[in-house]
N, C-alpha and C positions, 0 to 999 in steps of 0.2 A: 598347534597343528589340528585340532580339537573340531576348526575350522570349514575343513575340508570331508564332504563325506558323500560318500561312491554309491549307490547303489546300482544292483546288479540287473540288469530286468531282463529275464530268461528263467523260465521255471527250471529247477534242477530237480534230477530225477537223486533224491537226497541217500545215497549210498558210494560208498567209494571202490565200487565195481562199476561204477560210470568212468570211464574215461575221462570225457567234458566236466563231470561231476569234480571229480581230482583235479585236474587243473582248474577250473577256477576256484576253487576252494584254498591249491596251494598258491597261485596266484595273489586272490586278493587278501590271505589272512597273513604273508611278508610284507605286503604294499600296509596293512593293517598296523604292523610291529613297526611301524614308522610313525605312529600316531594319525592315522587317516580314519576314519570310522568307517566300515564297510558294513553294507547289509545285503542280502541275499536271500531268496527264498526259491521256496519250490515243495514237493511231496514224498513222503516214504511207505516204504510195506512193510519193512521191519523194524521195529523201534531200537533195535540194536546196531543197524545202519546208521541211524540217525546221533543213536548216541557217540558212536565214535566221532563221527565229526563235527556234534558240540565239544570234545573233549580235545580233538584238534586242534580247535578254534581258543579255549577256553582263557588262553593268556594274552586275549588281544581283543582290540575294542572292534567283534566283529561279531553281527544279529545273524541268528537263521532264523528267518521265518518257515515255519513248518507244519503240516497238519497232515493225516495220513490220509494215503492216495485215495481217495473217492470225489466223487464230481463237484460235490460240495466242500470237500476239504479244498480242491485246489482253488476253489475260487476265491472262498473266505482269506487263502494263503496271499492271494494277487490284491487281495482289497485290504487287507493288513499293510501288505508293501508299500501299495501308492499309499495308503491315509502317511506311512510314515516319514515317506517324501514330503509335507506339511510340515515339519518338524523347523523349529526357527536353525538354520545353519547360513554362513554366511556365504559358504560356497559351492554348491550341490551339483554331481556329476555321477548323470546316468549312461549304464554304458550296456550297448546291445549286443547281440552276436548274431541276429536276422532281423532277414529286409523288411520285416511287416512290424516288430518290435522295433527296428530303427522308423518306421515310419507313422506309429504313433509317440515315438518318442520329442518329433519333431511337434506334434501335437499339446504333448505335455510341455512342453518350454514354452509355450503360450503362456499356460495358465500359471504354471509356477514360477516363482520370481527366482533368480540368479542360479538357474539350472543350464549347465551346460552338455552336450552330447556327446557321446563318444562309441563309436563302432569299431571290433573287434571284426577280423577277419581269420575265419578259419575254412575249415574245408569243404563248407558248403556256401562259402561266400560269394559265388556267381551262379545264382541258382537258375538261372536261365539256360545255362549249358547240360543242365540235367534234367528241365521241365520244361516242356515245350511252351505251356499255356503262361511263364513268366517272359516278359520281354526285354532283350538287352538294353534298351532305353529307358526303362523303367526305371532298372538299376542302377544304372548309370546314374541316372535323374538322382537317386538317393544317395548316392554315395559321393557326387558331384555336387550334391544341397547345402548351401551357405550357412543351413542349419547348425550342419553338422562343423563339430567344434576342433575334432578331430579325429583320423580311422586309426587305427593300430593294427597295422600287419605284425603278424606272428610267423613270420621265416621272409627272408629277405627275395627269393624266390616269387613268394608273393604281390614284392613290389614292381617285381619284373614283369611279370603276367597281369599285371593292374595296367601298365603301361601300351605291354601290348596288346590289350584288348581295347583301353580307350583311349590311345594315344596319347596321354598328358598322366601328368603323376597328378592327385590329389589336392586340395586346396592346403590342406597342414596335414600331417603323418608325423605318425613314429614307427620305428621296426620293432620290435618288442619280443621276440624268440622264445620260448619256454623255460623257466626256469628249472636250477636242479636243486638240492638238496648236496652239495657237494662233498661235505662232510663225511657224511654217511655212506658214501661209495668209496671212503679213501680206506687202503686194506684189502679190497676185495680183491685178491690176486688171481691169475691165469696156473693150470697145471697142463701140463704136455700131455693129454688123459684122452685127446680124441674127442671130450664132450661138445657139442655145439650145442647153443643156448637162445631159445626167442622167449620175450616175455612180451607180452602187448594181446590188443583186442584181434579177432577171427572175421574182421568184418572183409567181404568180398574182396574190393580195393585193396589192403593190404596184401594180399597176393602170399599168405601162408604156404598155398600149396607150392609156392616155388621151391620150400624147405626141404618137402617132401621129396619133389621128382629130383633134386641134388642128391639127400641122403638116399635114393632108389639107387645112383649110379657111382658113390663112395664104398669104399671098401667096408668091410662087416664090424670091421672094431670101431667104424666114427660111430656115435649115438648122440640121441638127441634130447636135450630134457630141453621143456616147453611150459609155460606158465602164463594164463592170459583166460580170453574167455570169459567166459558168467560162473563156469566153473561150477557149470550145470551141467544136466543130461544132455541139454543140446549139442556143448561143450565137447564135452567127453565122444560124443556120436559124432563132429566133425572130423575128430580126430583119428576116430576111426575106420572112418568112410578112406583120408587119407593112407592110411597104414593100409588097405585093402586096395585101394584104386595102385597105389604102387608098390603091393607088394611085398612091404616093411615087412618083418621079424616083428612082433612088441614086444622082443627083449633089448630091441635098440630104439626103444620110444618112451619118456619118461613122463608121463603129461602131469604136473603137480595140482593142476584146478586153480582156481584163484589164490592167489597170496597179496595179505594185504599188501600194501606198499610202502609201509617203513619195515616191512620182512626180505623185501626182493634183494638186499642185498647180500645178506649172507645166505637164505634158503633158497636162491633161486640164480645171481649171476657167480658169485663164489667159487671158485675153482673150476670154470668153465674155460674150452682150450679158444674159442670160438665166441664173441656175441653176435648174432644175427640181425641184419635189419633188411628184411625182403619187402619191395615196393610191386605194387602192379603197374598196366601198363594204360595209365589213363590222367585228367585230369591233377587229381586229388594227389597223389601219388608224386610225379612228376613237380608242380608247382605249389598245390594249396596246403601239405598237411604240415603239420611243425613238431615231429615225433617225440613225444616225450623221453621213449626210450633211449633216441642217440643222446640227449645229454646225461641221462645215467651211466648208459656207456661208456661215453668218454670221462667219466670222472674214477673209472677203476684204472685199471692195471692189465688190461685184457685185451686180447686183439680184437678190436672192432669191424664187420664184413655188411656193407650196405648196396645194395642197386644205386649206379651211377644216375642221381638226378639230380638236376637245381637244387629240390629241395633238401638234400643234405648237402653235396660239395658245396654250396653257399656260404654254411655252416661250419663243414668238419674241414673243407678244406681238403691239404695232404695227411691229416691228420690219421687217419682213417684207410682201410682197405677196401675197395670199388669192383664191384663185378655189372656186364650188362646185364638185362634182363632176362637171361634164358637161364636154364637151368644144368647144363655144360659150362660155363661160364662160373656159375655160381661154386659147382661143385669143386671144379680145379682152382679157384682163389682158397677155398676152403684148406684142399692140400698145401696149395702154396704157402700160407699162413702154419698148417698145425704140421710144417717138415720143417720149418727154421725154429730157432733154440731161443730163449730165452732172453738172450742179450742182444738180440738182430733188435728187440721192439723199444720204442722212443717215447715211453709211457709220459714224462716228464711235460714233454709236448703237449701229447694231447690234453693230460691232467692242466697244464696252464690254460687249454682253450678253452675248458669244461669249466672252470672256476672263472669264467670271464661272465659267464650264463647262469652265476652262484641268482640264488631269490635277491639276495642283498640285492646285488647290484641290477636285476631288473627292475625290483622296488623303487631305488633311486634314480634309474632313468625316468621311469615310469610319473614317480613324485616331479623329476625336474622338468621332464618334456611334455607330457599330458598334464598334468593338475594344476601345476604352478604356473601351465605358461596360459590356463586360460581364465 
């Protein structure tokens, strides 16, 4: 299998308080434990960042290229990368996750012999629709290029909103959904306690404050413990700007800062009555994002509450508890959920959908449908 070897071409911001940083790292170091050779690079600020995830990595045949963040480390890190694309392999696939790295990669297949392409769709994968000065034809143009060997949507949603924006699906695709860790959430049980629980980034689009103006109009005993962020000042001051703009108590706001992510499940979803997945009201949200977090979710024991969009029903299905996007809406599913007992919820279910999106078996599409079939 020795044969086959990926590289990643997207600098990672080398910590795993990167969201994107996390999943492609757990991404390709499962695809990795299948005998693929994966390499990756990118820059760090803390060498302790870095070290955890060489340590990650450490039982799979998977390179970080690294060198710490300054102008000159990252460059030396990208000229490390390509020299190691030279390497004699018989079957070399690079794979992008933007239009301007997809479109000198189309460049590099010139020069390098038996390299094939592959682009990675995620939430900034039409960037036209957020920046004027890009053009939908452009895009189109690249993502419709003969070059490319195959795209990889990452929520099924995605391939919906590929279709409706260019009328035709793709020259070859695969669906390829986020993987879990499923193991490691099995045990994590629900208590009737009132807690409601979001773990994930603060970025605009995710629509956080929806959390807020629900627990504004919940009665005084729900509370909310929260883990996400940089789980920094900034962090900490978003949080409670929230708690002020609506009013909270902060004896009903638990904010834990960062936790790594082989902790999140006992110190952070663990005896939670509630997991929360609030989407905003745009794009990203709707069609493009592919949340890490509903597949943690759905691999405990706990009731699951997401904004009704493509981009999860796709996914969870009925598996799952749906509210719209407003924040009346959200609060009363909230009730609805933490007033039924214990034996109303259909863990078993969800637990089978969540193990269907185990690493394994994205690995194994991933190796059958992307690697093998090109």
């Amino acid at each position: 299998m020795n044969y086959y070897k990926v590289f990643y071409y997207h600098p990672l911001d080398l910590t795993f308080k990167s969201a994107q940083t996390l999943q492609v790292i757990k991404d390709y170091y499962h695809l990795s434990k299948l005998g693929v050779s994966v390499v990756v690079y990118g820059s760090y600020e803390n060498i302790n960042d870095l070290l955890l995830i060489q340590e990650y990595v450490a039982s799979a045949n998977f390179r970080v290229i690294s060198r710490k963040r300054t102008f000159f480390g990252k460059i030396v890190a990208k000229v490390v990368f390509f020299w190691s694309m030279l390497s004699p392999t018989e079957k070399k696939t690079i794979v992008t996750r933007h239009y301007r790295k997809l479109s000198s990669a189309f460049l590099i297949k010139k020069i390098i012999s038996n390299l094939r392409v592959v682009h990675e769709m995620h939430e900034e994968s039409f960037p036209y629709l957020f920046k004027t000065h890009i053009k939908k034809e452009h895009i189109k143009s690249l993502l419709k290029n003969k070059s490319l060997d195959c795209l990889i949507f990452t929520n099924y949603s995605q391939q919906v909103f590929f279709k409706q924006e260019f009328e035709c699906d793709p020259i070859k695709f695969a669906i390829l959904p986020n993987g879990v860790e499923f193991d490691k959430f099995q045990g994590v049980t629900m208590s009737n306690n009132f807690v409601l629980t979001y773990l994930g980034q603060f970025n605009h689009w995710k629509n956080v404050e929806l959390i807020f103006k629900a627990l504004s109009l919940l009665d005084k005993k729900y509370t909310l413990r929260i883990a996400g962020g940089k789980g920094d000042n900034e962090s900490e001051v978003f949080i409670k700007n929230l708690m002020e703009q609506y009013n909270i108590d902060s004896s009903r706001v638990c904010y834990l800062g960062f936790i790594n992510n082989h902790e999140v499940a006992n110190k952070v979803l663990k005896n939670s009555n509630v997991l929360l997945l609030p989407l905003g009201d745009n794009i990203q949200s709707k069609f493009l994002t592919s949340p890490m977090k509903l597949f943690e979710y759905m691999a405990t024991s706990i009731p699951v509450l997401s904004v009704d969009y493509p981009s999860v029903r796709l996914i969870a299905s009925e598996k799952i508890f749906f509210s719209s996007n407003d924040a009346k809406s959200f609060a009363s599913q909230i009730e609805n959920i933490c007033n039924k007992s214990h034996n109303f919820f259909n863990f078993d279910s969800m637990n089978v959908l969540a193990r269907q999106y185990s690493y394994k078996s994205r690995s194994n599409k991933f190796l059958k449908e992307v690697i093998s079939e090109l």
